[in-house]
N, C-alpha and C positions, 0 to 999 in steps of 0.2 A: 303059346300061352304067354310066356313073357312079354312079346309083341303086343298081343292085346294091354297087357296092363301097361305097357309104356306110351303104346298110345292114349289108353283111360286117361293117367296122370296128364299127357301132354294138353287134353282135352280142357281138364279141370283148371291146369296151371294158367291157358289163355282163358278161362273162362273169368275165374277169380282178377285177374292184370285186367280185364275188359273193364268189368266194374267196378275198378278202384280207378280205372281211367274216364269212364263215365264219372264215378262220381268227385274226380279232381273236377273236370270239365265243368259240371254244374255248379259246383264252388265258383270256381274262376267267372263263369257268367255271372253269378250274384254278386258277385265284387263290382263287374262291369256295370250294373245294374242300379248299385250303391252306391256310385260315383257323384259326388256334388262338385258341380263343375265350378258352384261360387264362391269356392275355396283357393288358394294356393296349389298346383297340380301337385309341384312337387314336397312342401310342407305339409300338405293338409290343413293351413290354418289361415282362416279370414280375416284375423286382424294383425298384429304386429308390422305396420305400416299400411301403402298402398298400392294395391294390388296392381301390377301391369297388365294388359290386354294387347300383343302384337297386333292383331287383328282391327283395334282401334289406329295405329301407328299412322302418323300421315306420310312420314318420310320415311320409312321401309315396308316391306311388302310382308303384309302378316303371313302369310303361307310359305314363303323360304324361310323366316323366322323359324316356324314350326318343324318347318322339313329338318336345317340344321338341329334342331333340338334334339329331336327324336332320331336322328344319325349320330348325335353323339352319347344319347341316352344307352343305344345298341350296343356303340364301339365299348362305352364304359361295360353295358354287361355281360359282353364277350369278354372282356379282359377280366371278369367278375373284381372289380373293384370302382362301386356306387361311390362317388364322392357323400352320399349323404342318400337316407331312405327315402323313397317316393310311394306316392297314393298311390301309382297308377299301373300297369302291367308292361306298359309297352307297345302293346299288341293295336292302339290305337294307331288311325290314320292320320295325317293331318287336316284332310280333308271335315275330321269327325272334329278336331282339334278346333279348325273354322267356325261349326256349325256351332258347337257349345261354346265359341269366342274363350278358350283355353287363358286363364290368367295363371301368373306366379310374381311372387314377390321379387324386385331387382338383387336381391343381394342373395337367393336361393337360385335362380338360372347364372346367376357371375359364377358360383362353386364351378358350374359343371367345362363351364370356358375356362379356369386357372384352374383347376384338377386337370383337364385332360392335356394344360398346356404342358405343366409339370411332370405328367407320366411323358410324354413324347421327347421332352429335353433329359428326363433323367434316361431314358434307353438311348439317346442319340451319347447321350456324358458314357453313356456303359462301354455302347460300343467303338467309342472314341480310346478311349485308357484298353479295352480290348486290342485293341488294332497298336498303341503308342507300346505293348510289351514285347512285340514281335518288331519294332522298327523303332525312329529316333523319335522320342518324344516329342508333342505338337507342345508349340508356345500357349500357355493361358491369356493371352492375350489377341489370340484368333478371334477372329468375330465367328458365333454358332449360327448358322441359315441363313447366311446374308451372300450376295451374289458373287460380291466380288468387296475386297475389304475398304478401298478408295470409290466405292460406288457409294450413290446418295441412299440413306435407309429407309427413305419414301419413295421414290420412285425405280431404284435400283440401277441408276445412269451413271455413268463415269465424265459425262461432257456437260461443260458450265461452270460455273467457279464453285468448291465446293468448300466448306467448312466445317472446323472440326468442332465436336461436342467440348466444350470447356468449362462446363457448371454444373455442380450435383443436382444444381435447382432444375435444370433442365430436363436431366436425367430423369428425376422425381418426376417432375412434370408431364414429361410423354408417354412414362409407362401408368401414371394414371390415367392419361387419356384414348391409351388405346386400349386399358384396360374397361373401361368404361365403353367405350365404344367397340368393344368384345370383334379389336381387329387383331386376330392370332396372327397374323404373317409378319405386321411389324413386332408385337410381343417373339415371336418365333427369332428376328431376326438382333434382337437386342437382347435375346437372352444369355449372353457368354460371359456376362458382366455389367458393371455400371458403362455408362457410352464412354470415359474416359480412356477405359482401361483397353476398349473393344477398339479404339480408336472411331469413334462412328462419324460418318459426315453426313452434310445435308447442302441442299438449296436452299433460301432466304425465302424463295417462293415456296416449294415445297410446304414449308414449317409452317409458312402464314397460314398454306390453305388447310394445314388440317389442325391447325388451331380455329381459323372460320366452321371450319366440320363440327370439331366439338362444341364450339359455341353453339350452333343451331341445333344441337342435339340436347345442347342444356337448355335453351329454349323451347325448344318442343316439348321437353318432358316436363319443366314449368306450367308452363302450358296446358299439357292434358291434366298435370295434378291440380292445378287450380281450380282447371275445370269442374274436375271432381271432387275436390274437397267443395267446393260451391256447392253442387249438388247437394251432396251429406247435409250441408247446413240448411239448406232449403228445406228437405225432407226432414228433418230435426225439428224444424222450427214450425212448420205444418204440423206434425205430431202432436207439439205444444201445445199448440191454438186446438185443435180438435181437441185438447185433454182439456182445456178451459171450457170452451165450448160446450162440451158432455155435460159437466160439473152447472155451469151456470143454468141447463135446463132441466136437471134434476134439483136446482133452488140453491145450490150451495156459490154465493155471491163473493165470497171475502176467501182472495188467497196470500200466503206470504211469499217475497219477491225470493229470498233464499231456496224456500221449497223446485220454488220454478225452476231456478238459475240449475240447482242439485241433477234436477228432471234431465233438463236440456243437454247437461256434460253427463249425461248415462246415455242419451240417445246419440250422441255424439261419436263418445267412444265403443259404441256398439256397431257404429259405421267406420272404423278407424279413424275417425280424426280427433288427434289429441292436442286440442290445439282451445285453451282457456280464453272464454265468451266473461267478456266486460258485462259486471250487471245493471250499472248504468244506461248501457246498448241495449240490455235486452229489458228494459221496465221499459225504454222510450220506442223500442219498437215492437212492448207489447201496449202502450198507451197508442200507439200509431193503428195500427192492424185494428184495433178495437176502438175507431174515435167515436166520442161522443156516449160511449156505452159503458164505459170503465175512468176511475178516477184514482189517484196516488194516492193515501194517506200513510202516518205510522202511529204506530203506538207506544210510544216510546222508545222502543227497542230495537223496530224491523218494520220495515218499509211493507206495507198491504197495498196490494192492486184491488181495489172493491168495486163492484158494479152499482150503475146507477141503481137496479132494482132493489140491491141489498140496503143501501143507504135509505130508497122510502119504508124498507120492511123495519130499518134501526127505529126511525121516525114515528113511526105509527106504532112501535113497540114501547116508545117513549114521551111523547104526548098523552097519554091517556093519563098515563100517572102523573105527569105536572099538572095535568087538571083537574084528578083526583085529591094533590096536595093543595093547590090553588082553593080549591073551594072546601077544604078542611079547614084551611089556614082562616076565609072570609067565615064560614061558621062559627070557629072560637072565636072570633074578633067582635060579630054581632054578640053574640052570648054576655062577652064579657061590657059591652057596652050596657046592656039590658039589664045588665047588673049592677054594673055602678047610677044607672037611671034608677031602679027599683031602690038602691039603696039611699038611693038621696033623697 
């Protein structure tokens, strides 16, 4: 008897775990499901600059991009410490990562490169003072990850003429550059300190070339972003024109330059670009786009774009009554002639 009810309950116990595992599962597919990929993966959010696309990349390969990401997304939450919340599960491929061309904002994928450089350096600092209580204390002036301490900290050689770091500005200078250029092994290898203290050296050549590096990278991302902030304003400015367009074919002729200018920085900033349109630029390239069909005036106060059509509807709104006064004014005038005849 007991048997039996120990199995009943056993029965009951996987039965109820089944359907609460079922209905995680169905959760988690709706999530999948609800995914907007024209988002930031890791914010969630579409605007607050502009968006990167590895997959657009001309000079790295969008798919190791991706791979590294998503290996260090894991390693972070296996160690369950997310430098910052994400939209997405994980559970994604890169391959899927490709297909929806996966963007995120540059300064939301840089957390997850300097979070995991700093967890790696602070257990390497742990287990160093671990090891320095049981033996003689290591100099703070060791260099942390680096090959050898008179090897160059680019290419890691001890032969050629080498030289030593002697400027903060330098220091500054290459840990934004390889921070930027999200290269962890020179970050890795200079992190014991500023390069002074680490003693660190280099090649002449070395430093040129990844200074040329980072240059090209700052051009390239010039580059794609111009590209695409071009776009935005393309598409911005077609929107414009179509709103005029609408408007002039349901009869409404007369706009204010302001109204427009207002329009065009909503449509702007709805694409992220926050970047202030001369209104001058834009009366003369909406005088352009529309030649011959629209003309300038103001009205004392603010500049009107009017359409030719509107100005014959003012016209013939307007003429009828000067010829209405016109020949009011020759009536009195005969009258009172007719008058002073009669009275003579």
């Amino acid at each position: 008897m007991r048997e039996h009810l120990y199995f009943r309950d056993t029965l009951t116990l996987y039965s109820e775990n089944k359907k609460r595992a079922n209905k995680i599962h169905m959760a988690f597919c709706g999530v999948l499901q609800m995914m907007d990929w024209e988002v930031c993966v890791i914010c969630g959010d579409g605007g607050g600059g502009i968006l990167k696309c590895p997959a657009d990349s001309k000079q790295k390969n969008g798919a190791d991009i991706y791979i590294h990401f998503l290996e260090s997304f894991k390693w972070f939450q296996d160690c369950k410490s997310l430098p910052v919340p994400v939209q997405f599960s994980g559970e994604q491929s890169p391959e899927e990562f490709m297909a929806h061309k996966t963007k995120w904002h540059k300064s939301c994928h840089l957390k997850f490169i300097q979070s995991k450089l700093k967890i790696l350096l602070g257990k390497k600092r742990n287990l160093e003072s671990g090891q320095s209580e049981g033996g003689p204390r290591k100099s703070k002036r060791m260099s942390v990850g680096m090959a050898k301490q008179e090897s160059c900290m680019f290419c890691t050689k001890i032969t050629g003429t080498l030289h030593a770091c002697a400027t903060v500005k330098l220091d500054n200078d290459l840990r934004l550059m390889a921070t930027e250029l999200q290269d962890a092994e020179l970050l890795a290898r200079i992190a014991g300190g500023d390069l002074i203290a680490i003693e660190a050296k280099y090649h002449y050549n070395c430093l040129s070339a990844y200074k040329s590096k980072y240059r090209s990278m700052q051009r390239a991302e010039h580059d794609a972003c111009s590209h695409e902030v071009e776009i935005s304003k393309a598409q911005s400015y077609a929107d414009l024109f179509a709103y005029i367009e609408d408007n002039v074919e349901t009869g409404n002729y007369i706009f204010r330059l302001a109204e427009l200018y207002d329009m065009l920085q909503r449509l702007l900033t709805k694409r992220g670009v926050n970047i202030p349109t001369n209104k001058t630029r834009l009366k003369l390239r909406i005088l352009d786009h529309f030649s011959d069909q629209c003309q300038e005036q103001s009205d004392g106060k603010s500049v009107l774009i009017i359409f030719n059509e509107g100005m014959k509807k003012i016209f013939n709104d307007v003429l009828p009554s000067l010829d209405y006064n016109s020949e009011a004014l020759a009536k009195a005038k005969a009258v009172k002639i007719l008058r002073r005849e009669i009275l003579s």
